[in-house]
C-alpha positions in Angstrom: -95.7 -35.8 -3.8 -93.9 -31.9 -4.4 -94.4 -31.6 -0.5 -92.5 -35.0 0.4 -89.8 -34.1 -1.6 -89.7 -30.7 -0.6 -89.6 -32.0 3.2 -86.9 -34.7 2.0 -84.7 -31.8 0.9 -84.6 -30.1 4.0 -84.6 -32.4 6.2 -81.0 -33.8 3.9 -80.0 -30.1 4.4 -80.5 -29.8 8.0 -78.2 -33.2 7.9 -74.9 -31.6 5.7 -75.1 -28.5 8.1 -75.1 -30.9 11.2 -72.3 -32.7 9.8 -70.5 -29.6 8.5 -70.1 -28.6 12.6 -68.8 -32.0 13.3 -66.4 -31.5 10.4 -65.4 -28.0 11.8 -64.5 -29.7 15.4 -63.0 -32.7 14.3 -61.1 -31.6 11.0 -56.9 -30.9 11.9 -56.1 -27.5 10.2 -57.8 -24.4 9.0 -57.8 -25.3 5.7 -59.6 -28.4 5.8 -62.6 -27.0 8.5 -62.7 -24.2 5.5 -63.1 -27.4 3.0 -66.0 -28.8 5.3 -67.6 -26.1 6.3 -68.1 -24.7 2.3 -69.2 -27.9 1.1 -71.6 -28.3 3.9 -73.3 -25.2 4.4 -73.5 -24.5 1.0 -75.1 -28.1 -0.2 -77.0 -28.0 3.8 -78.5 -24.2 2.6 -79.2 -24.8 -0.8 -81.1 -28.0 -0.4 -83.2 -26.5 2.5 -83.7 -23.7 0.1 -84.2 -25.7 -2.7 -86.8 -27.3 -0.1 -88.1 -24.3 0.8 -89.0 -23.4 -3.3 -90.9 -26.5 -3.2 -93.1 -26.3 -0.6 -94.2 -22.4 -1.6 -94.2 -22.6 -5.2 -93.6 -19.1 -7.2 -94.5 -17.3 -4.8 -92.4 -14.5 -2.9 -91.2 -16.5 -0.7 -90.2 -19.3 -3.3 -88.5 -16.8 -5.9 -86.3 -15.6 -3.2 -85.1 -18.8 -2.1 -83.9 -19.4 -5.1 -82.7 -16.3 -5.7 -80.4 -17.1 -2.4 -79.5 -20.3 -3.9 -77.8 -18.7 -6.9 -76.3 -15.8 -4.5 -75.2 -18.9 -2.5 -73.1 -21.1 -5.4 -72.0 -17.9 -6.1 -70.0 -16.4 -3.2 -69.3 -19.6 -0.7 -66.4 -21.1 -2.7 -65.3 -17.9 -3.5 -65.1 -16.4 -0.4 -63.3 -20.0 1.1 -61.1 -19.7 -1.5 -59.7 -16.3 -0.8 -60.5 -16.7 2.8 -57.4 -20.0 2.8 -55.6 -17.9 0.4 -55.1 -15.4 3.0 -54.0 -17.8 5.2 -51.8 -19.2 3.5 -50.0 -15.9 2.4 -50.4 -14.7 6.0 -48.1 -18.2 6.9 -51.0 -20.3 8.6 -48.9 -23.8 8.0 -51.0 -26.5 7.0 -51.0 -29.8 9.0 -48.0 -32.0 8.3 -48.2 -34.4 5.1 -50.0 -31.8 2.7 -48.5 -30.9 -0.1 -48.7 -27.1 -1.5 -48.5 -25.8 -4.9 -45.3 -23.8 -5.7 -47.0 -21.5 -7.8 -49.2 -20.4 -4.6 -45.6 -20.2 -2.6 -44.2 -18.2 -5.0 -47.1 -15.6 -5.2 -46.6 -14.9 -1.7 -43.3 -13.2 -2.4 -44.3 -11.6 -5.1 
């Protein structure tokens, strides 16, 4: 039953990461493929991962996927988040109709 539910996980990973590289072509601005792609690769990874733990048990193998998976929540919104940051302070404009925060405008002069 472990090893069904282990192959369920990944197979539902390989599907976010699919659909995370349709998001990244058909998405209109930077800072929505960032959006897509962090959501995706990071809920594709760790349920392949996840998956992955599953189907080895505590093994080597299995303690350092999850060991990923922590390393994985950990740094992917992060580094999206001061990856669009960048952007924005750099002046990448957003696509027409989104509203930004002032307090991130006004940070930018600072």
């Amino acid at each position: 039953m472990i090893e069904i539910f282990g192959w369920f996980l990944i197979f539902n990973g390989l599907c976010f990461v699919f659909f995370g590289c349709l998001g990244l072509v058909r998405m209109p601005d930077v800072y929505c493929r960032f959006q897509t792609a962090t959501k995706c690769v990071t809920f594709g990874a760790g349920s392949i991962l996840f998956g992955t733990f599953l189907l080895t048990g505590f093994s080597s193998i299995g303690l350092k996927a999850l060991l990923c998976i922590v390393f994985l929540f950990l740094n992917s919104p992060t580094a999206s988040h001061a990856l669009s940051y960048g952007a924005l302070t750099s002046g990448v404009k957003p696509v027409k109709g989104t509203e930004i925060e002032k307090d991130l405008i006004e940070d930018k002069d600072a």
